[in-house]
Backbone as CSV, one residue per row, in Angstrom:
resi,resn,N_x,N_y,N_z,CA_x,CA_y,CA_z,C_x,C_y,C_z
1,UNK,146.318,79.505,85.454,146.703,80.652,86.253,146.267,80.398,87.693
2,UNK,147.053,80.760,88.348,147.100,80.240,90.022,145.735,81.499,90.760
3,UNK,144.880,81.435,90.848,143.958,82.312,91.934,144.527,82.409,93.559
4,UNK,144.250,83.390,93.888,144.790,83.432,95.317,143.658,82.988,96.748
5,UNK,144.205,82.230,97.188,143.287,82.051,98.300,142.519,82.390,98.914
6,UNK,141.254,82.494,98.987,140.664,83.297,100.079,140.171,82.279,101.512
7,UNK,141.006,82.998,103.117,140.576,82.333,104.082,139.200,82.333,104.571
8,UNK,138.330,81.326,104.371,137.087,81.959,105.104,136.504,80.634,106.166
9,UNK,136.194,82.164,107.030,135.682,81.260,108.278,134.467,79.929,108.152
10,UNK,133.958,79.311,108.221,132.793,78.391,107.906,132.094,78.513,109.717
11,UNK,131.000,78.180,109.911,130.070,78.164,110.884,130.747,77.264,111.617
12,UNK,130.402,78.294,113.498,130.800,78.149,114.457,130.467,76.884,114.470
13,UNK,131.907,75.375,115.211,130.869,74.175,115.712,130.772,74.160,117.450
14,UNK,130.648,72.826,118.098,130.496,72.485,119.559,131.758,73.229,119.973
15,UNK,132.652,72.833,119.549,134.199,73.274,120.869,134.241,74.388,120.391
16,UNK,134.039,75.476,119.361,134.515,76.856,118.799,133.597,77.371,120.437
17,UNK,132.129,77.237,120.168,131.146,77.889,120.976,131.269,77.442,122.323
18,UNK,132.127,76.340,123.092,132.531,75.969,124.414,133.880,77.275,124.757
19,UNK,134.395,76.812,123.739,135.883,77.439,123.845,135.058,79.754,124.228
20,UNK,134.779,80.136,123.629,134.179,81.069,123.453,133.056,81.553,124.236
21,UNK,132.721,80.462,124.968,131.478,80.618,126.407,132.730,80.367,127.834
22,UNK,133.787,79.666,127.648,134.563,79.623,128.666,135.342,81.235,129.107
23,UNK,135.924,81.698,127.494,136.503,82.372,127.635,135.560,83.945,127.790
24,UNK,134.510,83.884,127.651,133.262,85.283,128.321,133.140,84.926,129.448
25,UNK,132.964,83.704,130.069,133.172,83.680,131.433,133.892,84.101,131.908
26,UNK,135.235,83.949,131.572,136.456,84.374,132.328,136.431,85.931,132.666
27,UNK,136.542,86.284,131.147,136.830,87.951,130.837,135.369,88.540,131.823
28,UNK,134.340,88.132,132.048,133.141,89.322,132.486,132.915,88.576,133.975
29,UNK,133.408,87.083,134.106,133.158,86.264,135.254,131.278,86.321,135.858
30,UNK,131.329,85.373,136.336,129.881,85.107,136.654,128.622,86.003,137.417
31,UNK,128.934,86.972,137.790,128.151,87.914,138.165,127.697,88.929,136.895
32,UNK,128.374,89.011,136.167,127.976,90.085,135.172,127.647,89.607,133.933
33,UNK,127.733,88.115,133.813,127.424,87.562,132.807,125.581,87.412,132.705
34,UNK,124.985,87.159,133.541,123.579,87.744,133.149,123.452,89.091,133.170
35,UNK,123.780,90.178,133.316,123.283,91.055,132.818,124.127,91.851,131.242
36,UNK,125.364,90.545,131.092,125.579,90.910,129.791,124.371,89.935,128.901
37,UNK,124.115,89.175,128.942,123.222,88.482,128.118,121.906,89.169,127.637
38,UNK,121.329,89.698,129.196,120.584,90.897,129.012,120.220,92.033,127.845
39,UNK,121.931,92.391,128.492,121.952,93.874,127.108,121.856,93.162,125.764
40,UNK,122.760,92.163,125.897,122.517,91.090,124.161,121.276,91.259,123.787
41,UNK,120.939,90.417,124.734,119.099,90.086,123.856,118.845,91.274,123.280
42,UNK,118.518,92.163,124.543,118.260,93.648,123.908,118.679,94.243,122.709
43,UNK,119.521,94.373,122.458,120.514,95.100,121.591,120.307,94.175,120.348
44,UNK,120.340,92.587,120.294,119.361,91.585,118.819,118.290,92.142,118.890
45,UNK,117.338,92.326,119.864,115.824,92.536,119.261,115.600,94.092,119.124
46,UNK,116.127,95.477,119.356,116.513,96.593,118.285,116.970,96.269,116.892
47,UNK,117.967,95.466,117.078,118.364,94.947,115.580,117.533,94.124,114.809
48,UNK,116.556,93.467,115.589,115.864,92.930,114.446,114.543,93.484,114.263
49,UNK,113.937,94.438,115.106,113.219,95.506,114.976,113.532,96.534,113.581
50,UNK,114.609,96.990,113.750,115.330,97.641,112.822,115.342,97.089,111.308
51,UNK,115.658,95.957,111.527,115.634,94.930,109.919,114.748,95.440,109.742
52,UNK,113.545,94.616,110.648,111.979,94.800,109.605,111.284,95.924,108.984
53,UNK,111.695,97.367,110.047,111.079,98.296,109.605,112.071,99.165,108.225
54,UNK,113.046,98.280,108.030,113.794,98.511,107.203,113.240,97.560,105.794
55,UNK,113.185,96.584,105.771,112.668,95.571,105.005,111.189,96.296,104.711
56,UNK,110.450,96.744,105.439,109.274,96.830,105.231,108.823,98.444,104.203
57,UNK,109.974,99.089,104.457,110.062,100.538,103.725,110.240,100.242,102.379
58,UNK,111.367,99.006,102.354,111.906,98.940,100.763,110.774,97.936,99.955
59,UNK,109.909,97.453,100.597,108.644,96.634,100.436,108.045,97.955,100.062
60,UNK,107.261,98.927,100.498,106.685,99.831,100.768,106.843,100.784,98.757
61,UNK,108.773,100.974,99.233,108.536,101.121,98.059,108.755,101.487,96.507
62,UNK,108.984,100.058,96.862,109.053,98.773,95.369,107.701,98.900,95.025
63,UNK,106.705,98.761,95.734,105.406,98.754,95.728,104.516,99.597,94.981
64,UNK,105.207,100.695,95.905,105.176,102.277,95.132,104.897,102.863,93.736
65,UNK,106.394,101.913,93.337,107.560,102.709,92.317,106.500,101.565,91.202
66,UNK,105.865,100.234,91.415,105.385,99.088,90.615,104.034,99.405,90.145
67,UNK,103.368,100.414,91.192,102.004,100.853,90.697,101.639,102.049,90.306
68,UNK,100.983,101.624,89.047,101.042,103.109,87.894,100.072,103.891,89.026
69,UNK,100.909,105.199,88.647,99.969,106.212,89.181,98.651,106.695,88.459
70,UNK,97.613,107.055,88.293,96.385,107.578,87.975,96.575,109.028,87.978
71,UNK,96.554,109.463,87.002,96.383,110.706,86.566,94.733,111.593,86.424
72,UNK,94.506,112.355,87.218,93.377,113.258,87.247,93.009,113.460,85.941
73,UNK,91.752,113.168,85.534,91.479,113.977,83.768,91.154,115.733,84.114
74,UNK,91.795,116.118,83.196,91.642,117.416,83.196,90.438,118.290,82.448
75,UNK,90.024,118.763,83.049,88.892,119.629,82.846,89.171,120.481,81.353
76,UNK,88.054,119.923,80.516,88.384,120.788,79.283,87.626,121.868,79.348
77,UNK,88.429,122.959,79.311,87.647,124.818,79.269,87.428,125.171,78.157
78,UNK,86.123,125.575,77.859,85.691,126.645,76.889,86.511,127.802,76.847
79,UNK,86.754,128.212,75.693,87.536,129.754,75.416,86.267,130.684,75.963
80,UNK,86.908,131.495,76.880,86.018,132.602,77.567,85.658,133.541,76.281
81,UNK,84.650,134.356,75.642,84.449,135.137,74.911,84.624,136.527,75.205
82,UNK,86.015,136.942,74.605,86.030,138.538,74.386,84.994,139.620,74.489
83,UNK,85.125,140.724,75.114,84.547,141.825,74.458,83.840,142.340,73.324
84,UNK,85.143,142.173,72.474,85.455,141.956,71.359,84.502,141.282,69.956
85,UNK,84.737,139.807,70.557,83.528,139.124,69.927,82.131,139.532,69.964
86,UNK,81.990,139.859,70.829,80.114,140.318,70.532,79.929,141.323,69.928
């Protein structure tokens, strides 16, 4: 039975990432291209800020959910004595 193709991209090489630095040049041209790089960086290191404190919650808790909780022993009460009884 024939499966259908799937197109998939494989990792950027040398001329993809020339071709693709020529053409951001063009489109933003050389004055605005450092302060687009700028916002980049910025905008990766929120995002990878974000991962971790994301990563670190589901760490947090797995952690949680893995360690038995401890249960308080409960205080055993004497039956209070009635009226009655005496």
């Amino acid at each position: 039975m024939n499966t259908p193709q799937i197109l998939a991209f494989g990792p950027l090489g040398t001329p993809e990432l020339i071709i693709i630095a020529i053409l951001v040049l063009v489109l933003f041209g050389a004055k605005k291209l450092p302060t687009f790089a700028r916002s980049l960086g910025k905008s990766m290191g929120e995002f990878k800020k974000a991962r971790t404190e994301f990563e670190n919650e589901l760490h947090n808790a797995q952690e949680e959910a893995e360690t038995p909780k401890i249960q308080q022993p409960q205080e055993k009460r004497q039956p209070v004595a009635s009226v009655e009884d005496t």
